[in-house]
C-alpha positions as CSV (number, residue, x, y, z in Angstrom):
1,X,22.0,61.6,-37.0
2,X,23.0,61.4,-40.6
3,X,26.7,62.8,-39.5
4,X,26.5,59.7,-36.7
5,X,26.1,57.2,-39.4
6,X,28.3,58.1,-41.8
7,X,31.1,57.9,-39.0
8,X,29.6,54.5,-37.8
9,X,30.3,53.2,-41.8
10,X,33.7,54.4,-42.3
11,X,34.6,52.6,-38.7
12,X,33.0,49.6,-39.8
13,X,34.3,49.3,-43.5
14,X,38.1,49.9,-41.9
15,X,37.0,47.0,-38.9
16,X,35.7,44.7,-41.6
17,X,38.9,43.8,-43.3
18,X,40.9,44.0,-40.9
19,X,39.0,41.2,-38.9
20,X,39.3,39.2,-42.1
21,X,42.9,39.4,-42.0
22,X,43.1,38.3,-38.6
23,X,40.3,35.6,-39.1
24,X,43.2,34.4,-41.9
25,X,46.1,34.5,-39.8
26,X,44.7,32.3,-36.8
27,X,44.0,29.6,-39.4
28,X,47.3,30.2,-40.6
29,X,48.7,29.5,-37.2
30,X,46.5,26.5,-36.8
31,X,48.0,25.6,-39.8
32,X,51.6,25.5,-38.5
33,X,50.4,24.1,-35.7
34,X,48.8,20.8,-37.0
35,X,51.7,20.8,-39.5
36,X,54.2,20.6,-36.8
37,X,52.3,18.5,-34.5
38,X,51.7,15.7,-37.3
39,X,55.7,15.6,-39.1
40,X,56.8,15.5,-35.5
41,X,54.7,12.1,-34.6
42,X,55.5,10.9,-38.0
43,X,59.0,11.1,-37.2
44,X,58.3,10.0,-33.8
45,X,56.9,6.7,-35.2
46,X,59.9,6.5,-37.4
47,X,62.5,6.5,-34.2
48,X,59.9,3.9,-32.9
49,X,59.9,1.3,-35.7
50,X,63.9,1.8,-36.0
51,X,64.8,0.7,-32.3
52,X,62.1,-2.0,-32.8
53,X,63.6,-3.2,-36.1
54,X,66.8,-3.0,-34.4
55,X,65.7,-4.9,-31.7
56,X,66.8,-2.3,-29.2
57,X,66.5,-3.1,-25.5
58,X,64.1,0.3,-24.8
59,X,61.8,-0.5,-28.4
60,X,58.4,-0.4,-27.6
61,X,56.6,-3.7,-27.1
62,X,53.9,-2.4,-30.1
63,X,56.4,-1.7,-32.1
64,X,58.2,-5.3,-32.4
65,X,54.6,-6.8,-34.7
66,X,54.7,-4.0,-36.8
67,X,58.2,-4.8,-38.2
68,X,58.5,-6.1,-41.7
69,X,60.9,-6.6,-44.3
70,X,58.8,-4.3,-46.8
71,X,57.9,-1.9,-44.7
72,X,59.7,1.5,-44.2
73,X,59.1,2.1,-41.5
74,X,56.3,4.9,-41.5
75,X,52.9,4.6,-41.0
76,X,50.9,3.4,-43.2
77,X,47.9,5.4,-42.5
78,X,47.3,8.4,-40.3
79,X,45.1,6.7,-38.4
80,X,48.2,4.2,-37.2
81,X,49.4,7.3,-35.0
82,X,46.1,7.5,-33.3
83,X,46.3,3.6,-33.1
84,X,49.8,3.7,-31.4
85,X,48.8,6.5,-29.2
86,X,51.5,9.0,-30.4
87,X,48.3,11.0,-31.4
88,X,45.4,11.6,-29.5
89,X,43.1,12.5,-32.9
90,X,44.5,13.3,-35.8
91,X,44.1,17.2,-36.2
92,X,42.1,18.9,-39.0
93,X,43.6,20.9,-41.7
94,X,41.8,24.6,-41.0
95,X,42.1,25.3,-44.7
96,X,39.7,23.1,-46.3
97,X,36.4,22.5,-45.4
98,X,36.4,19.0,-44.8
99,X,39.7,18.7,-42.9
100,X,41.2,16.3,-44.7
101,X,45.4,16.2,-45.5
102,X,46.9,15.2,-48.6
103,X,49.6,12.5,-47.8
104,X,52.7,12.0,-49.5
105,X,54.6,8.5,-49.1
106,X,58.1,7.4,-49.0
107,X,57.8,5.9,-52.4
108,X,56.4,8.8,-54.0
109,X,57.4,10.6,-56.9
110,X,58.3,14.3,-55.2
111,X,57.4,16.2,-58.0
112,X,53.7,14.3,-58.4
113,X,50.7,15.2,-56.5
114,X,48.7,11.4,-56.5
115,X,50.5,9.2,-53.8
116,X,50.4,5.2,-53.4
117,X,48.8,5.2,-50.0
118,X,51.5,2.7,-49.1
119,X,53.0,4.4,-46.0
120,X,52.9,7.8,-44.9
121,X,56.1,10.1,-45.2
122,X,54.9,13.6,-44.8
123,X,51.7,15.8,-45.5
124,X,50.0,19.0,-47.1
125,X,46.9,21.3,-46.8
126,X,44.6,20.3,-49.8
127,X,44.4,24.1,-50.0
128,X,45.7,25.7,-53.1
129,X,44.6,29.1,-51.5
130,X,46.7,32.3,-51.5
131,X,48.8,32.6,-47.7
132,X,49.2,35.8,-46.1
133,X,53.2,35.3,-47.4
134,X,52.0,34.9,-50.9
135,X,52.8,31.7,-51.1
136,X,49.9,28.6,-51.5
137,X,49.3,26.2,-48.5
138,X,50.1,23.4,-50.4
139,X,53.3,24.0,-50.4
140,X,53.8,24.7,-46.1
């Protein structure tokens, strides 16, 4: 019996890390994913406001109100994607616990890490945690 257990807590202390790791690496790759999926509609809405600013024969009809001379023509909040529907929801960054990105706007210093809210260029994790890489997820 004593022989049985021992056995049972070497399996488990070699299972327990390694189902760590792997915990890690799916919210890695949820990561990536949400990553992808946001720059990709941001850029989306970018095309968008360019034919309507253009006044392009296929521009989007809820594009054409949006234009402005002082606008660049990204959102200005997240939340405009979802507004637009080029989003569906605005996906969760698996890294922190309260899903929120940091956002980075056009007019933003590249080096600095406060932005000016004014229109939305790109986004971060808020995580400054360690990736599997080495690198931090602020930096994906």
């Amino acid at each position: 019996m004593l022989v049985t257990l021992s056995i049972l807590g070497v399996l488990a202390s070699v299972a327990l890390p390694l189902h760590h790791h792997t915990a890690k690496r799916n919210r890695e790759l949820d990561l990536r994913r949400s990553l992808r999926t946001v720059r990709t509609a941001l850029d989306q809405f970018k095309l968008e406001y360019d034919k309507a600013r253009a006044n392009a024969r296929d521009a989007k009809e809820l594009f054409k109100p949006r234009v402005s001379v002082d606008r660049t023509g990204y959102p200005l909040t997240l939340q405009e994607l979802v507004d637009i529907r080029i989003l569906r929801r605005i996906p969760r960054d698996p890294m922190v616990p309260d899903g929120k990105w940091v956002t980075r706007s056009y007019s933003d210093n590249p080096d600095s890490s406060i932005s000016d809210d004014k229109d939305v260029f790109d986004l971060r994790s808020a995580s400054t945690a360690a990736a599997l890489d080495g690198t931090t997820y602020d930096t994906w």
